[in-house]
C-alpha positions as a printed NumPy array, in Angstrom:
array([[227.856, 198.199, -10.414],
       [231.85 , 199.165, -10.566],
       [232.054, 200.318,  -6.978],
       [230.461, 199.436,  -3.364],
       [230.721, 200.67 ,  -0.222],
       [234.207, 198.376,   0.301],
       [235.714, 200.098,  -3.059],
       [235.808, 199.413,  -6.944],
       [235.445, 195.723,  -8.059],
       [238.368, 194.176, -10.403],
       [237.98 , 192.607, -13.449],
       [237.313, 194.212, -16.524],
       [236.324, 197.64 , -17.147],
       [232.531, 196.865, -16.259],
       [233.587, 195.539, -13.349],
       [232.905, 192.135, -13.561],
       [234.362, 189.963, -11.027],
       [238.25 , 188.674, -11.846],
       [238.623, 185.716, -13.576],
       [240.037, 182.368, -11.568],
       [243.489, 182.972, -13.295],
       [243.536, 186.819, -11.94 ],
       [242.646, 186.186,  -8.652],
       [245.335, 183.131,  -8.416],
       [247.747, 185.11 ,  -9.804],
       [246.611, 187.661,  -6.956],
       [246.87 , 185.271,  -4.173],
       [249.849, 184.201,  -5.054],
       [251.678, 187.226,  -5.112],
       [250.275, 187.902,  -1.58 ],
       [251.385, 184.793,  -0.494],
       [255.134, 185.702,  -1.606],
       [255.36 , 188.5  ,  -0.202],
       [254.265, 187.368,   3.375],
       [256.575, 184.81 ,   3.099],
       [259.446, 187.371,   2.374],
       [258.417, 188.984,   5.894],
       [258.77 , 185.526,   7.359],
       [261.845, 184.785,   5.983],
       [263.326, 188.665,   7.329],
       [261.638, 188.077,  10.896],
       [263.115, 184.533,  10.923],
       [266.614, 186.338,  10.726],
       [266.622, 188.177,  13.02 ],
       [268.356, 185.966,  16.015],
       [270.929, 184.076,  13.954],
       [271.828, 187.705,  12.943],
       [272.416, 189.228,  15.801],
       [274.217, 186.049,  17.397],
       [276.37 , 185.436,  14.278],
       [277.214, 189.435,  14.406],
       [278.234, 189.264,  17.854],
       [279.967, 185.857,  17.546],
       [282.42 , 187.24 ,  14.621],
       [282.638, 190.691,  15.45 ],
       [282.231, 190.61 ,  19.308],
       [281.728, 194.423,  19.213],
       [278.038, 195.688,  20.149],
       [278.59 , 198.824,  18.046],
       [278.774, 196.331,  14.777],
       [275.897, 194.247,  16.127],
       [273.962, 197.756,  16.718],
       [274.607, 197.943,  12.834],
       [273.095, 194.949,  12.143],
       [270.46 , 195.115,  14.158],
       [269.578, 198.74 ,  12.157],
       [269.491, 197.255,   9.309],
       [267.857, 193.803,   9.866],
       [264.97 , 196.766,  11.737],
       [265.22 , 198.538,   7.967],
       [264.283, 195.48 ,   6.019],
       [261.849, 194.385,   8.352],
       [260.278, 197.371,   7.831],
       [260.711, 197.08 ,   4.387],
       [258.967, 193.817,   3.968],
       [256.319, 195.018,   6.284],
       [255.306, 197.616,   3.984],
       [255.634, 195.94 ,   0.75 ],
       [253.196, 193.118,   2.454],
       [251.198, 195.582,   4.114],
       [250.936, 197.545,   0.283],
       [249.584, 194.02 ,  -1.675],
       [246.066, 194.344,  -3.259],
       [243.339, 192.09 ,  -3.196],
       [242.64 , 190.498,  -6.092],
       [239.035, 190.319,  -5.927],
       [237.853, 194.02 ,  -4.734],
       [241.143, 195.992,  -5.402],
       [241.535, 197.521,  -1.908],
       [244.805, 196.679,   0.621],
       [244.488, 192.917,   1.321],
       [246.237, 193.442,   5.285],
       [245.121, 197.341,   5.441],
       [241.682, 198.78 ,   7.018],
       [242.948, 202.178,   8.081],
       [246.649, 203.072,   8.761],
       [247.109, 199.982,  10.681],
       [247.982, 196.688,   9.255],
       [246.131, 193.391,  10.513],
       [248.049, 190.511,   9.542],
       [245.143, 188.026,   8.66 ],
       [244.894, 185.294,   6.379],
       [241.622, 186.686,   4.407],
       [240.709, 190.599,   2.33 ],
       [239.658, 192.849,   5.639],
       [236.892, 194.708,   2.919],
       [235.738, 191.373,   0.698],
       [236.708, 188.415,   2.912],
       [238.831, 186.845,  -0.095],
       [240.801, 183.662,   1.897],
       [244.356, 183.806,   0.978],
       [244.399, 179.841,   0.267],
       [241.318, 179.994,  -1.762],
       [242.269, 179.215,  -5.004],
       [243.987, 176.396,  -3.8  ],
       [241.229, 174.442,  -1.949],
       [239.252, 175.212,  -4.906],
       [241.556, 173.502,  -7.361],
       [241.85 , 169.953,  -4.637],
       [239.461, 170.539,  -2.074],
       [235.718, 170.797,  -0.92 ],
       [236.074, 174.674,  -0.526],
       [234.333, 175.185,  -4.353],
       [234.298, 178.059,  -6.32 ],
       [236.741, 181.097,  -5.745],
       [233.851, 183.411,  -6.114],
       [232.95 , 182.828,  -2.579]])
């Protein structure tokens, strides 16, 4: 009852299903980090404009540029890395290739879930 075909359940050691608090908590941390990768990809052309504006060498701007590509890939990884809350497997991850959806690509957990469950008509986080 612990594992499926789409990996091991969470929850407690008989693998019941995460409680609402667990799989907030979850969602939440997924949320954070994706908007971490925003916020790095959102950088990326006042970077290289401000570099070249105060340093007006392409060298230095190459410099930036390296690193703004480091944390991007950075940030990629660490959102790419998250867990899913619900079934335990890589919430962006099926394979070696991240898909940048908005729901688990194994249990179909919805990233926003736990939020239209607490205000909204979506119901239970279950499903």
């Amino acid at each position: 009852m612990g594992s499926g075909v789409d990996g091991p359940t969470r929850g407690d050691a008989e693998g019941t299903a995460p409680s609402e608090a667990e799989l907030s908590a979850g969602l939440s941390v997924i949320r954070r980090r994706r908007w971490y990768l925003w916020a790095v990809l959102l950088t990326y052309l006042p970077a290289i404009w401000l570099s070249l504006e105060i340093t007006e060498s392409d060298r230095k701007t190459a410099v930036v540029f390296g690193v703004w590509v480091a944390m991007a890939a950075v940030a990629g990884a660490v959102v790419a890395a998250a867990r899913c809350p619900r079934c335990g497997n890589y919430f962006h991850l099926m394979g070696l290739m991240p898909v940048w959806v908005r729901k688990c690509l194994h249990c179909g957990l919805g990233l926003t879930v736990d939020k239209r469950a607490k205000g909204g008509p979506a119901g239970k986080l279950g499903g």
